[in-house]
C-alpha positions as a Markdown table, in Angstrom:
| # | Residue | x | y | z |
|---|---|---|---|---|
| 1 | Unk | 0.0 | 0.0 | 0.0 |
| 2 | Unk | 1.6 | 3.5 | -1.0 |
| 3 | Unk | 1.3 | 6.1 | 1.9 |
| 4 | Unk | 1.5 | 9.4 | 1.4 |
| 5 | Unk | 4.1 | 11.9 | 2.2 |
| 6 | Unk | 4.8 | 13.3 | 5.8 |
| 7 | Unk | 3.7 | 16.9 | 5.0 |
| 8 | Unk | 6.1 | 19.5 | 6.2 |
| 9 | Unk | 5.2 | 22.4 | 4.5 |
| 10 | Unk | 2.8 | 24.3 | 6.8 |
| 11 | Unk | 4.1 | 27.6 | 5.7 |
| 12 | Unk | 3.2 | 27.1 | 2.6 |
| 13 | Unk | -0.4 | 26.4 | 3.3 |
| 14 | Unk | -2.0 | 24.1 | 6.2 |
| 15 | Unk | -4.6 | 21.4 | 5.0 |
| 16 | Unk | -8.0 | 22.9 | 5.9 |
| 17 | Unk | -9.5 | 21.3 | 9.9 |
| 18 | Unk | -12.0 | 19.3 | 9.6 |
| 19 | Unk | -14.0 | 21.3 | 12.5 |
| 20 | Unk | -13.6 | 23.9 | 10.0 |
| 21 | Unk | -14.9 | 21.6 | 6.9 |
| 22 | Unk | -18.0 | 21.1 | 9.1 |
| 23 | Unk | -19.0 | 24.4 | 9.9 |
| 24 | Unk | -18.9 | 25.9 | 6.0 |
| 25 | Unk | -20.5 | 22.5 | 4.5 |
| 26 | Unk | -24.6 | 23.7 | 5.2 |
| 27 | Unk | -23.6 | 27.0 | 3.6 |
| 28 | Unk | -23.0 | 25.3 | -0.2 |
| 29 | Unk | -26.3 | 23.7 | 0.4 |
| 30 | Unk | -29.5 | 24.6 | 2.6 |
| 31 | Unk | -27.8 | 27.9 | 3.8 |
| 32 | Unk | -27.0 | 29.4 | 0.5 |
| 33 | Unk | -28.1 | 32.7 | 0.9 |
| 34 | Unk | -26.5 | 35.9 | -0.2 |
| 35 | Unk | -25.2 | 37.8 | 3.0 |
| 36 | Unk | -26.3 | 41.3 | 0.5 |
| 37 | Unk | -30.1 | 40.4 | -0.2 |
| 38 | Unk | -32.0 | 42.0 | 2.8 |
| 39 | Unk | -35.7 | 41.2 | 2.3 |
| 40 | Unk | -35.8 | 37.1 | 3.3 |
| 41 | Unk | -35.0 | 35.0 | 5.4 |
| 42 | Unk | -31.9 | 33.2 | 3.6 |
| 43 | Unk | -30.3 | 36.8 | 3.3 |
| 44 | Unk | -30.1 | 37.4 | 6.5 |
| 45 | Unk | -28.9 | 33.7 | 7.3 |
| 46 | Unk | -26.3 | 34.5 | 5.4 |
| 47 | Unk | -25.1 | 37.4 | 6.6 |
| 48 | Unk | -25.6 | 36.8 | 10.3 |
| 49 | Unk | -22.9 | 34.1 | 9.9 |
| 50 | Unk | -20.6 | 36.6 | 7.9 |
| 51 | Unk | -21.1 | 38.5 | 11.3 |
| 52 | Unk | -20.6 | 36.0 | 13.3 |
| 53 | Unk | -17.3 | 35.0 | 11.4 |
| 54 | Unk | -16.2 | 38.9 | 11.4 |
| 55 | Unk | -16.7 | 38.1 | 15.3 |
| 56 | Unk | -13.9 | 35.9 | 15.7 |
| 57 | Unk | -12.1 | 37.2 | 13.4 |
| 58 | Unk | -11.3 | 40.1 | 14.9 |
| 59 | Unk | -11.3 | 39.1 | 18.7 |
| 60 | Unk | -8.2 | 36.7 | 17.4 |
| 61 | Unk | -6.2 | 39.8 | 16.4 |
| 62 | Unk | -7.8 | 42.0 | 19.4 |
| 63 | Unk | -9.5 | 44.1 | 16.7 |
| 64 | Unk | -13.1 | 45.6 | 16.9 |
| 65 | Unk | -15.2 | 43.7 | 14.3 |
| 66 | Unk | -16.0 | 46.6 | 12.0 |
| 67 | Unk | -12.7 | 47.3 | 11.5 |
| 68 | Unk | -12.1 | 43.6 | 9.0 |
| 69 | Unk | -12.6 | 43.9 | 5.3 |
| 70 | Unk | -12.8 | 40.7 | 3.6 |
| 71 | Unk | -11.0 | 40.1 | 1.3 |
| 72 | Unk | -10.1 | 36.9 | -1.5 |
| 73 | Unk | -6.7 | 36.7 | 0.3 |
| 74 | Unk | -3.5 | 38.2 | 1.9 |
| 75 | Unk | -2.6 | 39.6 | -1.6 |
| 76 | Unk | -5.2 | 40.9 | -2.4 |
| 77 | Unk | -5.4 | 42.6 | 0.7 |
| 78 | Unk | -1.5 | 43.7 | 0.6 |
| 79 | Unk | -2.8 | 45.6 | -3.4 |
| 80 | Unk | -5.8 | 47.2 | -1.5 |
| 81 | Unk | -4.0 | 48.6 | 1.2 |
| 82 | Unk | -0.5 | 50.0 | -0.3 |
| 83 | Unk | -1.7 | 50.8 | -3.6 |
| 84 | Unk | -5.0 | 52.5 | -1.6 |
| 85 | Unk | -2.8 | 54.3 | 0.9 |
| 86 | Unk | -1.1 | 56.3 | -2.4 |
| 87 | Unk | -3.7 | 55.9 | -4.7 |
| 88 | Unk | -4.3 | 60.2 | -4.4 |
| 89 | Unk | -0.6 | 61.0 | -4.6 |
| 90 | Unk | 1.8 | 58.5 | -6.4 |
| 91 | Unk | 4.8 | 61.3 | -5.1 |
| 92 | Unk | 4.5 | 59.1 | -1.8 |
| 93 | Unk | 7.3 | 57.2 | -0.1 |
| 94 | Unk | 6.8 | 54.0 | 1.0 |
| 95 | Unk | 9.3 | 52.5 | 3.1 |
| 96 | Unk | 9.8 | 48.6 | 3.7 |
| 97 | Unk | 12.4 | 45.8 | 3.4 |
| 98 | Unk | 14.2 | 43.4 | 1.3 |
| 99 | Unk | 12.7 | 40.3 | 3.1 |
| 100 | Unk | 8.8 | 40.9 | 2.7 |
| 101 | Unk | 7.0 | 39.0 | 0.9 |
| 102 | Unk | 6.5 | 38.8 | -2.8 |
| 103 | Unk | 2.9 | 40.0 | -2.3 |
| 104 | Unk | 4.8 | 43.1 | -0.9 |
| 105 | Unk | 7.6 | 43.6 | -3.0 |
| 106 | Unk | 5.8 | 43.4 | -6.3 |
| 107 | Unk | 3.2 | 45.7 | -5.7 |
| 108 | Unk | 5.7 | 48.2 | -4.1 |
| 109 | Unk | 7.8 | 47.3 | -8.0 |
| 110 | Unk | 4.3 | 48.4 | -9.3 |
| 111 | Unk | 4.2 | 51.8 | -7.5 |
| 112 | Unk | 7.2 | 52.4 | -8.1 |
| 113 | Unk | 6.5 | 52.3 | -11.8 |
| 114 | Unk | 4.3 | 54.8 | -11.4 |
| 115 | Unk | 5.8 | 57.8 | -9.6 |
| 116 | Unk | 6.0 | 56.2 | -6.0 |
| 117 | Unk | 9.5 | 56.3 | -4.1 |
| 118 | Unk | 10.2 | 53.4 | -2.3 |
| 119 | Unk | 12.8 | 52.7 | 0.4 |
| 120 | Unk | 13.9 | 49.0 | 1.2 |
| 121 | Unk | 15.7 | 48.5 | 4.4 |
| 122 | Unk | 18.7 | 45.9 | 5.0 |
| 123 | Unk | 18.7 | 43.4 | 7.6 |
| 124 | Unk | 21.1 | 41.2 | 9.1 |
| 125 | Unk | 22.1 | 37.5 | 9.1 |
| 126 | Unk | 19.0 | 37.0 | 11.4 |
| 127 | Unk | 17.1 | 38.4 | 9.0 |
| 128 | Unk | 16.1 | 41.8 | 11.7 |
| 129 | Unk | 15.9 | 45.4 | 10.0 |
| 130 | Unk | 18.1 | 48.0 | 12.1 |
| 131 | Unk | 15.2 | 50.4 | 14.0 |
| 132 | Unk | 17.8 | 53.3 | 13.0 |
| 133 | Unk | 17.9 | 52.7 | 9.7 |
| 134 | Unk | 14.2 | 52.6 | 9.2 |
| 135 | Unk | 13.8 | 55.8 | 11.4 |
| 136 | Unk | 16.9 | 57.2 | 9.3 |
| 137 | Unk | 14.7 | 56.5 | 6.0 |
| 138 | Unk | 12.1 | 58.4 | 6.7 |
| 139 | Unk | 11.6 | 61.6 | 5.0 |
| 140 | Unk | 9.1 | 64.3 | 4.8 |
| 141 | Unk | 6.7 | 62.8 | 2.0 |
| 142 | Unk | 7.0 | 59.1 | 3.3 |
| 143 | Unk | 3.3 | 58.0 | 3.5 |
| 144 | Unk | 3.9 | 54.4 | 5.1 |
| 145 | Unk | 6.0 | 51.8 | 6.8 |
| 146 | Unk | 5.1 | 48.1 | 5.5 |
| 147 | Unk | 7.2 | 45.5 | 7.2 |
| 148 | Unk | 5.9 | 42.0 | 8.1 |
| 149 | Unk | 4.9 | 40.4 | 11.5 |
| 150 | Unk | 6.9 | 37.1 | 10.8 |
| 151 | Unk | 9.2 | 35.9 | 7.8 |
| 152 | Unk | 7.1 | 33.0 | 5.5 |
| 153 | Unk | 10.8 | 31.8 | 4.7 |
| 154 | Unk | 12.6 | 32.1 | 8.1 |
| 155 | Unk | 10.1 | 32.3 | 10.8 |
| 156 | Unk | 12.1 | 36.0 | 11.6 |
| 157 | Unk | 9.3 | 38.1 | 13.3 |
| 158 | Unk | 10.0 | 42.0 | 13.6 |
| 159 | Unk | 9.6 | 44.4 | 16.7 |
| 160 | Unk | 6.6 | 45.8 | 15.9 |
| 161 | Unk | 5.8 | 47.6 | 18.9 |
| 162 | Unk | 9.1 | 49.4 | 18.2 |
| 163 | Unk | 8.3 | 49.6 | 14.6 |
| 164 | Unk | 5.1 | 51.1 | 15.6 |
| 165 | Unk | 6.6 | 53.4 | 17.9 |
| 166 | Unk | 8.5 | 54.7 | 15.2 |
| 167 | Unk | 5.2 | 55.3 | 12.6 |
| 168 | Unk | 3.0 | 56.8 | 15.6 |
| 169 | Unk | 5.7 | 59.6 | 16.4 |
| 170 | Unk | 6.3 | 60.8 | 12.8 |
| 171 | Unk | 2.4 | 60.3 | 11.9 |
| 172 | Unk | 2.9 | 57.8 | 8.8 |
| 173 | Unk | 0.7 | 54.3 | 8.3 |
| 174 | Unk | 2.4 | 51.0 | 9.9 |
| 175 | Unk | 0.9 | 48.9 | 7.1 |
| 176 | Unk | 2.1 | 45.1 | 8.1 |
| 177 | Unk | 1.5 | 41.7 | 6.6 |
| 178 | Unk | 0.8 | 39.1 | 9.4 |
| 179 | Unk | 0.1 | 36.3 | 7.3 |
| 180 | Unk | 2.2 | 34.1 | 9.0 |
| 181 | Unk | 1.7 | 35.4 | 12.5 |
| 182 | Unk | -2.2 | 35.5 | 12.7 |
| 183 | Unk | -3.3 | 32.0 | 14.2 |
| 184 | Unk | 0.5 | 30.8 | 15.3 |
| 185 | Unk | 1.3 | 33.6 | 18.0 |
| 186 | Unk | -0.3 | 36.1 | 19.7 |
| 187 | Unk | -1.4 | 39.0 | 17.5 |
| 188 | Unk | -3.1 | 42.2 | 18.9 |
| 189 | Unk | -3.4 | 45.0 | 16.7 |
| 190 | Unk | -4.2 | 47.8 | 19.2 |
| 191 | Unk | -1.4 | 46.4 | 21.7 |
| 192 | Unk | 1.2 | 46.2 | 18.8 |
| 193 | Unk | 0.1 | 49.8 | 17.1 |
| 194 | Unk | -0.8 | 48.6 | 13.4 |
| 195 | Unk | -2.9 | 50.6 | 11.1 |
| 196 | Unk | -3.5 | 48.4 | 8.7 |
| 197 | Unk | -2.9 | 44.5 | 8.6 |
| 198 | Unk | -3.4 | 41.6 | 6.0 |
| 199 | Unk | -4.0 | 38.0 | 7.0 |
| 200 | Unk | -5.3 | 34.5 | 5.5 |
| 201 | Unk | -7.6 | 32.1 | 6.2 |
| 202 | Unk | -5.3 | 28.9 | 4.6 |
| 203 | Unk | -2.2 | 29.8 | 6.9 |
| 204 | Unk | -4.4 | 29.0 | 9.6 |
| 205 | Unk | -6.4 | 25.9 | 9.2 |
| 206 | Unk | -9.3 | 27.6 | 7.3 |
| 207 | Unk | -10.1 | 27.2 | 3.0 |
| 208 | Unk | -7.9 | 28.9 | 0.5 |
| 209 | Unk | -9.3 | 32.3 | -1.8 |
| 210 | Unk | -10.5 | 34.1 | 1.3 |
| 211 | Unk | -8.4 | 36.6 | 3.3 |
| 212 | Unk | -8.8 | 39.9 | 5.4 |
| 213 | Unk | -7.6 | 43.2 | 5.8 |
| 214 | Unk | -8.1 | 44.9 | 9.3 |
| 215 | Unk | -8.1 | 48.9 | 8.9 |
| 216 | Unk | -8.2 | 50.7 | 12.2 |
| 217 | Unk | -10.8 | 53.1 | 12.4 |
| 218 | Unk | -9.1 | 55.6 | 15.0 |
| 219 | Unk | -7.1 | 58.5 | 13.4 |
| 220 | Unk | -6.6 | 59.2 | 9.4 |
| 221 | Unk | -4.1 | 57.0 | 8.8 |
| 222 | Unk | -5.4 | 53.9 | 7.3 |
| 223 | Unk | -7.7 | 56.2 | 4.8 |
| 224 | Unk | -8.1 | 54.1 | 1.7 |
| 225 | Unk | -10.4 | 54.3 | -1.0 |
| 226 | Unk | -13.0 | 51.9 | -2.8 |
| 227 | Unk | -10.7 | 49.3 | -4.1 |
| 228 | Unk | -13.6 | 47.5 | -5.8 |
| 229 | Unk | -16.8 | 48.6 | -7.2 |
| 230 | Unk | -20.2 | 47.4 | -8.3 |
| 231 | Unk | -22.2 | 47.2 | -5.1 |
| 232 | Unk | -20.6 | 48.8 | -2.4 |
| 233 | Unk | -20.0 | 45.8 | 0.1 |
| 234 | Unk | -17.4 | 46.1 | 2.9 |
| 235 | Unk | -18.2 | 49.1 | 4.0 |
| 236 | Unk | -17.8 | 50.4 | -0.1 |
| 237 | Unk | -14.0 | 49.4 | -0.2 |
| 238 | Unk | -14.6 | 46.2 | -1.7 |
| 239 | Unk | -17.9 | 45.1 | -4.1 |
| 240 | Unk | -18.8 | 41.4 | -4.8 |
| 241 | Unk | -20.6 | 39.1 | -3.6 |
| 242 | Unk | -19.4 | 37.8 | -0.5 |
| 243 | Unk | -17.9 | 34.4 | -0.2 |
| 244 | Unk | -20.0 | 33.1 | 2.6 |
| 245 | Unk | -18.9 | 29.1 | 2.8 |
| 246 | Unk | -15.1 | 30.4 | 2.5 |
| 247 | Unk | -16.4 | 33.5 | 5.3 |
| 248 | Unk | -17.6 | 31.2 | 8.2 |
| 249 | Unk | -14.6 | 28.4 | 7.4 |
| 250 | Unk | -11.9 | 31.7 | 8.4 |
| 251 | Unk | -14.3 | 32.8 | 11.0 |
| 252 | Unk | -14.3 | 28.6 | 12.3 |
| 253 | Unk | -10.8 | 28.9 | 11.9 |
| 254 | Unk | -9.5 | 31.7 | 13.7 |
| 255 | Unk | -12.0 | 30.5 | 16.8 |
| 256 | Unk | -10.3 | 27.3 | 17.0 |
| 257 | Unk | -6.8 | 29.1 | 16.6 |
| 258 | Unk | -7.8 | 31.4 | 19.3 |
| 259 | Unk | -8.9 | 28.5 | 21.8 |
| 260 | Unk | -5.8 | 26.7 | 21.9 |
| 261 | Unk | -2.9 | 29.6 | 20.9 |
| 262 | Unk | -0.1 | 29.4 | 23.6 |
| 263 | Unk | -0.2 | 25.4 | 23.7 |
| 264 | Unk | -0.4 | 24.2 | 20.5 |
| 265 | Unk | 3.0 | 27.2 | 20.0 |
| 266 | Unk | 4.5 | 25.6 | 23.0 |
| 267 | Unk | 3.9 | 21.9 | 21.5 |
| 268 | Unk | 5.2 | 23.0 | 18.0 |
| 269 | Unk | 8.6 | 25.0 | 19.3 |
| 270 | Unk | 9.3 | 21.1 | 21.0 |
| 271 | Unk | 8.7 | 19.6 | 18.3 |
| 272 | Unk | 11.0 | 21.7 | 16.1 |
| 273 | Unk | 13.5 | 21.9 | 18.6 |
| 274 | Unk | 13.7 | 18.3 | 18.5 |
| 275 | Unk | 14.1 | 18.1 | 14.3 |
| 276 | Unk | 17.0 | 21.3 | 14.9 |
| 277 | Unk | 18.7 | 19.3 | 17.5 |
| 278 | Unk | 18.8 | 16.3 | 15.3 |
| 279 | Unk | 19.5 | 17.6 | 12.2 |
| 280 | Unk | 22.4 | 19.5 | 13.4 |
| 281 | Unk | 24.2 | 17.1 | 14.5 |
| 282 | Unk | 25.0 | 16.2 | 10.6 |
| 283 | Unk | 28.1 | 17.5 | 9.6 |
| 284 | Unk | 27.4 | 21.0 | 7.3 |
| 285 | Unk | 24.2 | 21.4 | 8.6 |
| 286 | Unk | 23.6 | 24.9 | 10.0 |
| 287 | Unk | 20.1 | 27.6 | 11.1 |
| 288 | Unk | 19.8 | 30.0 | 8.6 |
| 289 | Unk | 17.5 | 31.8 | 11.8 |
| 290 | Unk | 17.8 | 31.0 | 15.0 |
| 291 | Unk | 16.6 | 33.7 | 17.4 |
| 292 | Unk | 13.4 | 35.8 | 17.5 |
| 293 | Unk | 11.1 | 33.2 | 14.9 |
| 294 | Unk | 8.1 | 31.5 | 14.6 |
| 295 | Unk | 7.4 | 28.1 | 16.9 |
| 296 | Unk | 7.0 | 26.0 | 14.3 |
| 297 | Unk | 9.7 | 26.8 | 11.4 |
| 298 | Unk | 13.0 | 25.8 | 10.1 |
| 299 | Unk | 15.4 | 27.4 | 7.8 |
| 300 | Unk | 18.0 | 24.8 | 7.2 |
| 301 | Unk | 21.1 | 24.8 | 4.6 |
| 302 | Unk | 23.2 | 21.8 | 4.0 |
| 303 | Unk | 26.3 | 22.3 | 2.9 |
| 304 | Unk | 27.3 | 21.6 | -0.5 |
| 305 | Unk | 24.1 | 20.1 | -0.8 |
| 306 | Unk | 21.6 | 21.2 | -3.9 |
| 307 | Unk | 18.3 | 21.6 | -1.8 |
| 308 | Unk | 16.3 | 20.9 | -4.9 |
| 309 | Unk | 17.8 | 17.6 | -5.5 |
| 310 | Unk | 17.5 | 16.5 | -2.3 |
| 311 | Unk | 14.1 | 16.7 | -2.1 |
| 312 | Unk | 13.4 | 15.2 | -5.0 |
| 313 | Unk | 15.2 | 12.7 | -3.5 |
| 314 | Unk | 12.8 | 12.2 | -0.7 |
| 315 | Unk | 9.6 | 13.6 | -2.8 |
| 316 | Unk | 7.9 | 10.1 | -2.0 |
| 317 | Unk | 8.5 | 10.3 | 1.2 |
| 318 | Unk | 8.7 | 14.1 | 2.5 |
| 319 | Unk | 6.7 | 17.3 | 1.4 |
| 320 | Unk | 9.3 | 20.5 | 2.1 |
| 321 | Unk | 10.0 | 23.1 | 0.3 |
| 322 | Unk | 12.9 | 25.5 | -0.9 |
| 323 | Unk | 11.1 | 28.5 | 0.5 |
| 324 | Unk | 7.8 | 30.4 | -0.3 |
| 325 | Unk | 4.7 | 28.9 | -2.2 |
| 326 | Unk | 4.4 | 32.1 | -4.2 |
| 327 | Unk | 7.7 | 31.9 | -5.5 |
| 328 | Unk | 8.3 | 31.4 | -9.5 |
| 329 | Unk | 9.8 | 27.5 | -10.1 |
| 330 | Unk | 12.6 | 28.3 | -12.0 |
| 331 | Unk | 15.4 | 28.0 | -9.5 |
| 332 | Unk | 16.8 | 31.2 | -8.2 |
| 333 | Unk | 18.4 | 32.4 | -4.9 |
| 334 | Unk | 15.9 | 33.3 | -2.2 |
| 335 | Unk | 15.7 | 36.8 | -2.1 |
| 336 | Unk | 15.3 | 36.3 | 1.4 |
| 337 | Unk | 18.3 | 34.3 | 2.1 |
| 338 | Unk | 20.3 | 36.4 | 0.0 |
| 339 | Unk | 19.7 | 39.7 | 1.9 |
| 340 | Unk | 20.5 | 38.1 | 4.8 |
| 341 | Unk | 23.7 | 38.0 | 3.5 |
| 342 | Unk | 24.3 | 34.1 | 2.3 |
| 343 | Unk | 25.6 | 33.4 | -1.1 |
| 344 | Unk | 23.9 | 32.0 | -4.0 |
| 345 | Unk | 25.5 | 28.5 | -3.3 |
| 346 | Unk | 24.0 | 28.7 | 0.3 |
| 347 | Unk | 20.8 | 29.8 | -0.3 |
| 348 | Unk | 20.9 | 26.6 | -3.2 |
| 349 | Unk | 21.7 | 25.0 | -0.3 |
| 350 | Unk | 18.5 | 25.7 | 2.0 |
| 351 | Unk | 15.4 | 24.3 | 2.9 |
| 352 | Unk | 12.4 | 25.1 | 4.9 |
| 353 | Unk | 10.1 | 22.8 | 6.5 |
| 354 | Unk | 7.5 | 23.7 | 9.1 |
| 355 | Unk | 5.1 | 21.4 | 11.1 |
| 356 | Unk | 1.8 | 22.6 | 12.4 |
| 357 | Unk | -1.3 | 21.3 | 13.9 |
| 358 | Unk | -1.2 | 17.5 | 12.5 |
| 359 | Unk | 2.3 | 16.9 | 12.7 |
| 360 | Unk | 3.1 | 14.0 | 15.4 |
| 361 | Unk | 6.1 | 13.4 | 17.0 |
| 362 | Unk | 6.3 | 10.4 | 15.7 |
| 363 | Unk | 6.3 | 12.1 | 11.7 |
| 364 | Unk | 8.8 | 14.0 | 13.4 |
| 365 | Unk | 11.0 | 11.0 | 13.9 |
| 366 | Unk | 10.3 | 9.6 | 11.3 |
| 367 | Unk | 11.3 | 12.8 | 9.0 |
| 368 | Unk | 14.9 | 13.1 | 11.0 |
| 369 | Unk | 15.7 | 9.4 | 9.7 |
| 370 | Unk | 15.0 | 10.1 | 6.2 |
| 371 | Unk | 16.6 | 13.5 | 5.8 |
| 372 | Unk | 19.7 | 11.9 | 7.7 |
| 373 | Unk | 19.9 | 9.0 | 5.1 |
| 374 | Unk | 18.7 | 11.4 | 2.2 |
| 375 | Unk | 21.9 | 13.2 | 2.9 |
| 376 | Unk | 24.4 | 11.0 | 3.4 |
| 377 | Unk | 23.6 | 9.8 | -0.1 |
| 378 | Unk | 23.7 | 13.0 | -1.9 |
| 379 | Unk | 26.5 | 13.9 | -3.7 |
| 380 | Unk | 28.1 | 17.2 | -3.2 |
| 381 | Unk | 27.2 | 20.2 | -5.9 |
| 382 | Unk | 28.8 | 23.1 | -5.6 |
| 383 | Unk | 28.0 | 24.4 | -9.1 |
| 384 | Unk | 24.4 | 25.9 | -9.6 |
């Protein structure tokens, strides 16, 4: 009997719980109203669980529940806020980093094209921005900070208090992708200081093609304006029919998240710690990351090693990946690695895996034995 692969690829996307699964199921079928058609009774079925799912939602990130937009996923939510917060004035600066996202960094390549001024701050071999340098880069017609809560590559997670600090005392936007944050550690948006903040339903145990963008309502910084229209839904930012299954799955999702936060983090940290421990005891194995991360990620290079042909290697056996999902597959250099200061062999060299909520220890175990044997019959390739 063929078994499937141990998936180890969390980052990339976690497979949808099946709690969730339950709760959007009567929605395709006998609750299949339109949350926007007010006069019956399906209607407002509808839209009470959008409601409902709004709800959690926003007590998970210690937001008010007015203040999520829902959106068809982090990247579309990344577009509507930067290319919103300019979208009067493409003279703004924007300032952010090297390591973001590709969600991030493409858009900012878009506004860029069109007038906007954008800033990308260094960071270091942990993969942390210098608090100086971003206060440094701001200048009098920056419009908005946009640096991510945690790295989808290394598991780095900025100081966003701090970074907050920063935006708050010169009046600009503290725009921040927490797509990998949201669901894994604690998250509060008025605590932390964050204008404006993207998230996704699949990073946290919920379906894929539905996302949010939280936009504080306090102050005039996280002004944006219609980014979709044909029917003024979400509060006239973003028109179309709202996906109600996809709605009450998030909603499911971030409740269940919620409920079990700090022990489910503490489980996952072992659990990693325990694949580290093992892995580096294997001669040219090294932590691309190692301090200030996520509970439940790994950023491992081996030496000499060409991370795509080892996991071929172990395809059958193992799903990991090079780095993001979002990423083109030709093979190039992690741009993440690579600001971080590694070389194009290295970053050849890395791979990422990350456990979640269905990993066992004993697919733990069982994953440190095959990588172990997977290397030791590699051969060597220096040359990419």
């Amino acid at each position: 009997m063929n078994h499937l692969p141990i998936y180890l690829d969390y980052n990339a996307t976690t497979p949808c719980d099946p709690i969730v699964v339950e709760a959007m199921l009567p929605y395709f079928t006998g609750r299949f109203g339109n949350a926007a058609s007010r006069d019956h009774f399906y209607g407002w079925q509808a839209d009470d669980a959008v409601e409902e799912a709004r709800e959690h939602l926003a007590g998970l990130i210690g937001a008010k529940a007015d203040e999520i937009i829902f959106t068809a996923g982090a990247t579309e939510s990344v577009n509507m806020a930067l290319k919103g917060l300019v979208a009067n004035n493409v003279d703004n600066h924007i300032i952010t980093c090297l390591t973001e996202h590709t969600a991030v960094l493409d858009t900012c390549a878009y506004l860029e094209s069109q007038g906007c001024r954008i800033t990308y701050l260094e960071v270091d071999s942990e993969g942390q921005i210098s608090l100086e340098a971003l206060e440094a880069a701001i200048e009098i017609d920056t419009r908005c900070i946009s640096l991510m809560w945690a790295n989808n590559e290394t598991g780095a997670i900025h100081p966003v208090k701090e970074i907050a600090n920063i935006t708050q005392r010169h009046g600009l936007t503290f725009f921040c992708d927490a797509t990998q944050a949201v669901g894994k550690i604690p998250v509060n948006v008025k605590e932390a200081g964050i204008d404006m903040m993207a998230y996704s339903a699949h990073k946290m145990y919920g379906p894929k093609g539905i996302g949010a963008l939280y936009i504080c309502q306090n102050g005039q910084n996280a002004k944006i304006p219609p980014y979709l229209h044909g029917g003024r839904h979400e509060k006239g930012l973003r028109s179309g029919t709202l996906n109600v299954p996809g709605i009450v799955g998030f909603g499911e999702a971030a409740r269940l998240c919620k409920t079990g936060l700090a022990a489910e983090a503490s489980r996952l940290e072992r659990l990693r710690d325990r694949l580290e421990q093992a892995l580096l005891n294997i001669p040219g194995v090294q932590l691309n990351v190692r301090s200030q991360r996520l509970p439940q990620v790994s950023n491992i290079r081996f030496s000499n090693i060409n991370a795509e042909h080892l996991l071929l290697s172990l395809s059958q056996q193992l799903a990991i990946s090079r780095g993001s999902a979002c990423s083109s597959n030709v093979q190039k250099p992690s741009h993440v690695l690579k600001a971080m200061g590694l070389s194009e062999s290295q970053s050849f060299s890395a791979v990422r895996i990350s456990i979640g909520r269905f990993t066992t220890a004993d697919e733990v175990g069982k994953a440190i034995n095959i990588l172990a044997e997977a290397v030791k019959k590699t051969t060597p390739n220096k040359e990419h």
